[in-house]
C-alpha positions as CSV (number, residue, x, y, z in Angstrom):
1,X,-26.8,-17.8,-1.2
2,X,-23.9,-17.2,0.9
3,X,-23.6,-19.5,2.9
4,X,-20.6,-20.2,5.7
5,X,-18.2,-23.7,5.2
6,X,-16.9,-24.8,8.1
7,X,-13.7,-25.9,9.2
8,X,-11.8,-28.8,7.7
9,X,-11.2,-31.2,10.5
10,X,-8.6,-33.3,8.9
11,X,-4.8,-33.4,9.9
12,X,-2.2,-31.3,7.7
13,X,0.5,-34.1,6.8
14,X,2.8,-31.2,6.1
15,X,2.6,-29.8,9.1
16,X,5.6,-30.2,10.6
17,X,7.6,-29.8,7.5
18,X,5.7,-27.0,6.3
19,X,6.3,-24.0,9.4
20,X,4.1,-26.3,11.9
21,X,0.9,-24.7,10.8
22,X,-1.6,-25.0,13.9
23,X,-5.5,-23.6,13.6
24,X,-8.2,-23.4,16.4
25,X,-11.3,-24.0,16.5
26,X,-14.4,-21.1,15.6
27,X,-15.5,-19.5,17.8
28,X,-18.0,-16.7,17.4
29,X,-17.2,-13.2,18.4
30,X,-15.9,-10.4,15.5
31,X,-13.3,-10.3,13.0
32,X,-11.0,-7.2,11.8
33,X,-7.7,-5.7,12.3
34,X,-5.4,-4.8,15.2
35,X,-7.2,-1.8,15.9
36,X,-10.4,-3.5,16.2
37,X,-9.7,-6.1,18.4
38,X,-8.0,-3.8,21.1
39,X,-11.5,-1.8,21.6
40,X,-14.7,-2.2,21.2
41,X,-16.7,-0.8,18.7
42,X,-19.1,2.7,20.2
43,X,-22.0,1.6,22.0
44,X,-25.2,0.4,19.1
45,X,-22.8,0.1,16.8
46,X,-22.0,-2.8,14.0
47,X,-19.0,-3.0,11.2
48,X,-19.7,-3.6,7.8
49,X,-17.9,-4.0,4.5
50,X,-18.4,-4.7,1.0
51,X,-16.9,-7.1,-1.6
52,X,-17.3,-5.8,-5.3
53,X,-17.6,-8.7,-8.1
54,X,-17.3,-5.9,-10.9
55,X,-14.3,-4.5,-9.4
56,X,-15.3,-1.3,-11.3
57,X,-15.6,2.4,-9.6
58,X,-18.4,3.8,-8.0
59,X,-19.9,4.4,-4.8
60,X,-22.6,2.6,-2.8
61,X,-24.3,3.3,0.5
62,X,-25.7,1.3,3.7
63,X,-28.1,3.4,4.8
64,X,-26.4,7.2,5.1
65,X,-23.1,5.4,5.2
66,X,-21.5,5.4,1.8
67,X,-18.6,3.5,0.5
68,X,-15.9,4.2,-2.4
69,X,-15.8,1.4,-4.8
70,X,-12.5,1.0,-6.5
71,X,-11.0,-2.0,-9.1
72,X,-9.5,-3.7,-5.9
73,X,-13.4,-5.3,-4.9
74,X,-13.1,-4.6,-1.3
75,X,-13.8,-2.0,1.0
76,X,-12.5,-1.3,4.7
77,X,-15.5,-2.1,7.1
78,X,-17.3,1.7,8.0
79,X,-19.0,1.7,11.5
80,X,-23.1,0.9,10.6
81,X,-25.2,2.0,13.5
82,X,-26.9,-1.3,14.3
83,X,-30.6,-1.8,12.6
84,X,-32.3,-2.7,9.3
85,X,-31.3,-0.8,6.2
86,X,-31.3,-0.9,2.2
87,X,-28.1,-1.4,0.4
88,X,-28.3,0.9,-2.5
89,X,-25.5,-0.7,-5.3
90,X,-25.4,-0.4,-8.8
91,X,-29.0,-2.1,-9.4
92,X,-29.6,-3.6,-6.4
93,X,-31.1,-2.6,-3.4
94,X,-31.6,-5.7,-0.8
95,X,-32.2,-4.8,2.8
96,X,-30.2,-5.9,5.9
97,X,-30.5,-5.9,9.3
98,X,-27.3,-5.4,11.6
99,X,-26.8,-6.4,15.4
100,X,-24.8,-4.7,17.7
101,X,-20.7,-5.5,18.3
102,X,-20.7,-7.5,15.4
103,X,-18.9,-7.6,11.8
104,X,-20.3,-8.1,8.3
105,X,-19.3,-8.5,4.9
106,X,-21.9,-7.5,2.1
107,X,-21.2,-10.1,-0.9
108,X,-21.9,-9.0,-4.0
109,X,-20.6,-11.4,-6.4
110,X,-20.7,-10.6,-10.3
111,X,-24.3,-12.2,-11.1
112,X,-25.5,-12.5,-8.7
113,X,-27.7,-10.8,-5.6
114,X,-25.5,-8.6,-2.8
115,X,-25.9,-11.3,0.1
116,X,-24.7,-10.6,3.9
117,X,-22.6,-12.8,5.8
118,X,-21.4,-12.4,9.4
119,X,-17.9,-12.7,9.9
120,X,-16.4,-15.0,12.3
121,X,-14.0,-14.0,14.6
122,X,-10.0,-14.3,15.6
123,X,-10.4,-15.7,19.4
124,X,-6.9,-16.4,20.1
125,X,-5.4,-13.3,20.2
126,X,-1.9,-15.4,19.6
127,X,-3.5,-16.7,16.3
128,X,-3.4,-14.9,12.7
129,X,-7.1,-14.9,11.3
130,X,-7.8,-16.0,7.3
131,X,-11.0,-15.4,5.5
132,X,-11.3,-16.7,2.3
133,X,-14.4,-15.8,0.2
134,X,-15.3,-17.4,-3.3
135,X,-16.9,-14.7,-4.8
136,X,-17.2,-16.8,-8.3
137,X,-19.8,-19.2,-9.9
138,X,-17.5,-22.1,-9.6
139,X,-18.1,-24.6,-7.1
140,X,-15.4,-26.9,-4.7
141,X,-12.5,-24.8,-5.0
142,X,-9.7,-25.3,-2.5
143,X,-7.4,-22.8,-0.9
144,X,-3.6,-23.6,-0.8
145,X,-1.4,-21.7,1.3
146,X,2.4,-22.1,-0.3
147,X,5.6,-21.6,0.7
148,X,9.1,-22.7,-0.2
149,X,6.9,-24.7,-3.5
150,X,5.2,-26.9,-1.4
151,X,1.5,-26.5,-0.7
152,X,-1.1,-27.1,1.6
153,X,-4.9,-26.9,1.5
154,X,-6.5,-24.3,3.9
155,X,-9.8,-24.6,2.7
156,X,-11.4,-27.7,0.4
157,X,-14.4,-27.5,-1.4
158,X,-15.6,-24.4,-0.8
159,X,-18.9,-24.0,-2.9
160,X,-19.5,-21.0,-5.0
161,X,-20.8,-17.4,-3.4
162,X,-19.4,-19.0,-0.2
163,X,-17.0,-18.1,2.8
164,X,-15.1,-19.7,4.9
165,X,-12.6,-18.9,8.1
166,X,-9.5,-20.0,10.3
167,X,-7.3,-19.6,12.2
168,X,-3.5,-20.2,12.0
169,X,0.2,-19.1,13.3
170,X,1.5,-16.0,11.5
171,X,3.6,-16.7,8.9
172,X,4.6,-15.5,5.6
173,X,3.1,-17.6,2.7
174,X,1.4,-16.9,-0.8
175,X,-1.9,-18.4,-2.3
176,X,-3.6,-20.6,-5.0
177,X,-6.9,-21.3,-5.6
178,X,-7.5,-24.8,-7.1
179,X,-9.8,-26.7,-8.9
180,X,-9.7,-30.6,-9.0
181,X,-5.7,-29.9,-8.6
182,X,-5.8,-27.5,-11.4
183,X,-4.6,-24.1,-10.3
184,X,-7.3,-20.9,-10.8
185,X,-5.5,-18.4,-9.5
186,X,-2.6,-17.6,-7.8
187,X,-1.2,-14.2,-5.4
188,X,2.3,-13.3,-3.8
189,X,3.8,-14.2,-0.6
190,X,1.7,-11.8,2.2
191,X,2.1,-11.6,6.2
192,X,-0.3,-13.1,8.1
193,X,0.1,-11.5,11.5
194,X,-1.0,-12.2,15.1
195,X,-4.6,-10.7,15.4
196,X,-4.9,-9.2,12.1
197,X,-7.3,-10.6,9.9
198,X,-6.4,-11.1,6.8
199,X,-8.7,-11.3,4.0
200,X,-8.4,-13.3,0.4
201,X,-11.0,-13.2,-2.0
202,X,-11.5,-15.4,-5.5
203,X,-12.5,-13.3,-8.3
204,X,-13.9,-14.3,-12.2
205,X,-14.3,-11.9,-14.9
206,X,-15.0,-13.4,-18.2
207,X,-13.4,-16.7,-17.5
208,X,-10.5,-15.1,-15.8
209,X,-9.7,-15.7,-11.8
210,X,-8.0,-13.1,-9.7
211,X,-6.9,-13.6,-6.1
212,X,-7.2,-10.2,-4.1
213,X,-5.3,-10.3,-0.6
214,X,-5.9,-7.7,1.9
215,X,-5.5,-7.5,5.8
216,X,-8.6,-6.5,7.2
217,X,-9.1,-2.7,8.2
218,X,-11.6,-0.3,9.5
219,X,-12.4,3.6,7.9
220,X,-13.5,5.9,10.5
């Protein structure tokens, strides 16, 4: 099940030498790009997205609302009028209800059953949002922002099929996902901008781990 892991409370001892990385607390509200923040969504409406463990092609629907499914694993969010619906994917069919003004991402990790989460939001509109899902059987993995070859952990122990969010200062910085200190994975430098979310997801394909990085957007 997918569940959320919250924020590590902990100090970041290389904060100041490492771009003075500040994050906020969560707050709920919604999550998404520039776009998305600057109106709301139309009247009854939710957003929702999906994340594709088989990274293979093919198309699934929510409702009469279908998405493309391409090698990437991700999809933009589509506008979902709010209510309860099936998820028709590959061999699953789950249903999921949807509330009004909010943002989801449909998690369906290699394996396993499409779960839903809701996505936390970016409140400070001065603040860069990261979400980091690990879309993987493997349990406790950390996410490591780096820059200039030093490191430091975003996330700790996040469990397997599980999400997690912050927020931070923008700033340029690349990825790796660890194990124990053992690198899984690891993905170029990438923008993290004021009120875009941005979105990095842990993949595992026959004992391989991708990272996929992606700012958050919305397909009308």
């Amino acid at each position: 099940m997918f569940k959320y892991s919250s924020k590590q409370a902990s100090a970041l001892a290389l904060v100041t030498l490492f771009f003075a990385l500040t994050f906020a607390a969560l707050l709920p509200a919604r999550a998404g790009d520039e776009g998305l923040y600057d109106s709301p969504p139309p009247p009854g409406s939710s957003f929702v997205r999906i994340i594709d463990g088989q990274r293979a092609s093919g198309v699934a629907s929510v409702g009469s609302v279908e998405y493309l499914l391409t090698e990437e694993g991700l999809t933009p969010y589509k506008i979902v009028h709010a209510g309860t619906y099936d998820l028709s994917m590959r061999d699953a069919s789950p249903s999921f209800s949807f509330e009004a003004g909010k943002f989801y991402t449909i998690v369906a990790a290699a394996g396993t059953e499409p779960v839903l989460v809701e996505d936390e939001p970016i409140s400070n509109p001065s603040r860069a949002g990261l979400y980091f899902y690990n879309a993987t059987g493997t349990s406790d993995v950390d996410l490591a922002l780096v820059l200039g070859g030093k490191a430091v952990k975003a996330f700790k122990n996040v469990s397997a099929d599980s999400e997690a969010f912050r927020q931070l200062k923008a700033a340029t910085v690349g990825f790796e996902a660890q194990q124990s200190g053992n690198a899984l994975a690891a993905a170029d430098e990438f923008s993290l901008k004021r009120k875009i979310g941005t979105t990095v997801v842990l993949f595992q394909d026959s004992g391989n781990y991708k990272l996929l990085v992606s700012n958050n957007s919305l397909e009308q």
